[in-house]
N, C-alpha and C positions, 0 to 999 in steps of 0.2 A: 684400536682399543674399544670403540662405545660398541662394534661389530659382535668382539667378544662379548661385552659387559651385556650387551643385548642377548645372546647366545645363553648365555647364563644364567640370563635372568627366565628365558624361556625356560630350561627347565627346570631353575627352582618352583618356577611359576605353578608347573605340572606336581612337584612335590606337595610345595601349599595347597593348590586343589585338592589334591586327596586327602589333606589332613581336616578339609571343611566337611569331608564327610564321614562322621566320628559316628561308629554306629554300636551303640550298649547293651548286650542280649542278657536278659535277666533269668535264670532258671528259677524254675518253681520249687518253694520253701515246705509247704506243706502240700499235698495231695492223696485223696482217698475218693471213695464214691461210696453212695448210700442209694440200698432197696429201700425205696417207699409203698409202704401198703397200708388196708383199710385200717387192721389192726395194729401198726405200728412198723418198723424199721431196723434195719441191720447196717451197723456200718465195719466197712472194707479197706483196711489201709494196708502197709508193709508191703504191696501187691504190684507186681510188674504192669501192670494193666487198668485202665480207667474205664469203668465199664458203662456203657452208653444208651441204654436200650429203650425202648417203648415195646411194650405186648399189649395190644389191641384184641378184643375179641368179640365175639357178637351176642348178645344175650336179650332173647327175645326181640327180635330184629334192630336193635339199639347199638353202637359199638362202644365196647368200655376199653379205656385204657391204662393200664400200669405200668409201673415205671423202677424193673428191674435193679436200673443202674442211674446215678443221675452224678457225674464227680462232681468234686469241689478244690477248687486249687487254687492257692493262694502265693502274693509275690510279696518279698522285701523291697518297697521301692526308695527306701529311704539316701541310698547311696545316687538317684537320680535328681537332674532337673528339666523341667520337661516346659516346655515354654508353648505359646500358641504356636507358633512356626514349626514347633515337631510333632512326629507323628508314632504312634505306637504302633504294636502290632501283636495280637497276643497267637500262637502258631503251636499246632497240635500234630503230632504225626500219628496216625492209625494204623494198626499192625493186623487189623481183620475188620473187613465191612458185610455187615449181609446184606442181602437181595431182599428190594422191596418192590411190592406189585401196586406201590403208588410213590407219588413223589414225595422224597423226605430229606431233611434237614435238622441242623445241628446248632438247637437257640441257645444264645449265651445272656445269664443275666446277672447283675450284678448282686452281690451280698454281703453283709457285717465280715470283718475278719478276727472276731472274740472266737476264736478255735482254734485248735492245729489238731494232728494226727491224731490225739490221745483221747481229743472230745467224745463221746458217746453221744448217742443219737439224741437225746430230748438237748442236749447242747447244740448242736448243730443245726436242730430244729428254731434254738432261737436265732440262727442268723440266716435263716431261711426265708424271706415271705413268703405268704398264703398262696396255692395255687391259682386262687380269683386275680390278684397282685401279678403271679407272673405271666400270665394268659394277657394282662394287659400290659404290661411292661416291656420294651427292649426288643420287642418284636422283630422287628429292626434291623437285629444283631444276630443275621444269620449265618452258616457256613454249609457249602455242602459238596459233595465230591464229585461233581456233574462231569468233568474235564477227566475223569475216571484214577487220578493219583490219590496219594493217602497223604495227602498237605492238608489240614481246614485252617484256616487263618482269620481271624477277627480283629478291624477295626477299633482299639479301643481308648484312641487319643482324648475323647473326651472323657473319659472315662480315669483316665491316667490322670491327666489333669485334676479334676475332683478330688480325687483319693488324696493327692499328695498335697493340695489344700488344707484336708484331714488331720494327714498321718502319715505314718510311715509303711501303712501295709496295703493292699488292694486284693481283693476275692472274687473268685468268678461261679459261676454254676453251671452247668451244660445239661440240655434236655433235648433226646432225641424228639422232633416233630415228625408224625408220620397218621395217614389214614390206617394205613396196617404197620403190623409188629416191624419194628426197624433194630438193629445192634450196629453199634461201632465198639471195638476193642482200642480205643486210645492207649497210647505209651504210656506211663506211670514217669517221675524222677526217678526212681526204684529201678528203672530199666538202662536208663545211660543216655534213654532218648526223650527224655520228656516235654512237658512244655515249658514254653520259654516269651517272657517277651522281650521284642527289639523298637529301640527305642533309638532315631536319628532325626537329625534335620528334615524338613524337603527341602530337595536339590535343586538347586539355581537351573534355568536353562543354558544351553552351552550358548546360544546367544547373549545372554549377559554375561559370563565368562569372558566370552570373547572379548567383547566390551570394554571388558575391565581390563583385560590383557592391552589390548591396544593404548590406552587411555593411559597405563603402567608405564608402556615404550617411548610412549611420546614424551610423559613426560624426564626417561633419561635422558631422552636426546635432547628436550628443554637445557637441563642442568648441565649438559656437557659441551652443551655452544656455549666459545667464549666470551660472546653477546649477555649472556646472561650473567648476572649474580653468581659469588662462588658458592653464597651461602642457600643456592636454591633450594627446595624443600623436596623430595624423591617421595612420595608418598608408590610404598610398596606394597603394604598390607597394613592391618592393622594389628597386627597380633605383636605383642616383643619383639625387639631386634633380638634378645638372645635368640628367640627361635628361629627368626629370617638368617642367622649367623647360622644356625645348626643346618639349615636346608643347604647352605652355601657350600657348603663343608661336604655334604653328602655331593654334589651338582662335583664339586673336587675330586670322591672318591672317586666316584663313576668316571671321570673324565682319566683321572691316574689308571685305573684297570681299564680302561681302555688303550692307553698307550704302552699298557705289557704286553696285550694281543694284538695291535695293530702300532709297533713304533714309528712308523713313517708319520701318525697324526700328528 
């Protein structure tokens, strides 16, 4: 009997582990990008594509730079809770990169989220800081496509954290870094592939799994010598017995569909 009950518990055990790794992808609620120039700005929404770019050029041996494209993309996080032990991650896929004849990258920096789609530019402008503000800000928080795939991924657990101190919303901005003209053509939500962020624990090491596993079995076989107390304590997990009853139940299905295809078990 404790053979089986041990048996059991092994793979409820492997159920419950997978359930500690509960992971929340957020898609992005509003997104668009905006041309910034001397004379002012255009903004670009409804658009399959997040346009990314820096145009570098040389004038009088100086190099000037503009900035075609720069998105802005904004997340509902108010359905999360995001504690110091997790970790966010905000993930972009690119659908076109161009060739740069210097090294480039893709900064992310944080901004207001008083806008959505509909804003016009002197609005978007107020949740923008000064280019001096973002040369110094966030630096930090880069991405780039060196490993030659079209994933860029950012870091932005502290970040998460903050906002949701706040509010219920969080905003990002993206600016191509580059000595010369750089473009990335980012997904848009408009596209089906846009950005998203994933929001999970970090994972125990399987060393301390094991751990716990062991420490689990032992103490069955505590509670099932007749030496012991009837009333011994099983500490299983910690989560609801309704729940450790639902894994049990699944650990039963699988055992029953097993003995349709093999009934000798």
């Amino acid at each position: 009997m404790i053979k089986r009950l041990i048996a059991l518990l092994l793979l409820a055990t492997m159920l419950i582990g997978s359930g500690h790794c509960e992971m929340t992808a957020i898609f992005a609620s509003q997104d668009l990008y905006v041309s910034i120039g001397p004379d002012g700005g255009d903004v670009y929404n409804q658009t399959e594509i997040l346009l990314c770019e820096v145009n570098v050029t040389e004038i009088n041996g100086s190099k000037v730079s503009s900035y075609p494209g720069d998105p802005l993309i904004q997340f509902d996080i108010s359905a999360i809770n995001i504690s110091d032990n997790d970790i966010g991650i905000l993930v972009l896929k690119a659908r076109a990169i161009s060739q740069s004849s210097e090294p480039a990258l893709v900064a992310l920096f944080s901004i207001d989220s008083q806008w959505d789609e509909k804003s016009d530019y002197r609005r978007l402008l107020l949740n923008i800081p000064t280019s001096d503000i973002l040369k110094k800000n966030d630096l930090t928080q880069i991405s780039s496509n060196t490993d030659g795939d079209e994933i860029f991924a950012f870091d932005v657990s502290k970040k998460l954290r903050a906002a949701k101190a706040k509010g219920d919303r969080i905003s990002f901005l993206l600016q191509a870094v580059s000595n010369s003209s750089y473009e990335v053509d980012f997904l848009s939500r408009e596209s089906g592939q846009g950005p998203y962020l994933i929001v999970m624990p970090y994972q125990k090491s399987k060393d301390v799994l094991t751990q716990t596993l062991n420490q689990t079995t032992a103490n069955i076989a505590d509670a099932s010598s007749p030496q012991k107390n009837q009333s011994a304590n099983i500490s299983i997990d910690q989560r609801p017995a309704a729940m450790f009853v639902e894994d049990i139940n699944q650990s039963t299905a699988i055992r029953d569909a097993t003995k349709s295809i093999h009934p000798k078990i």
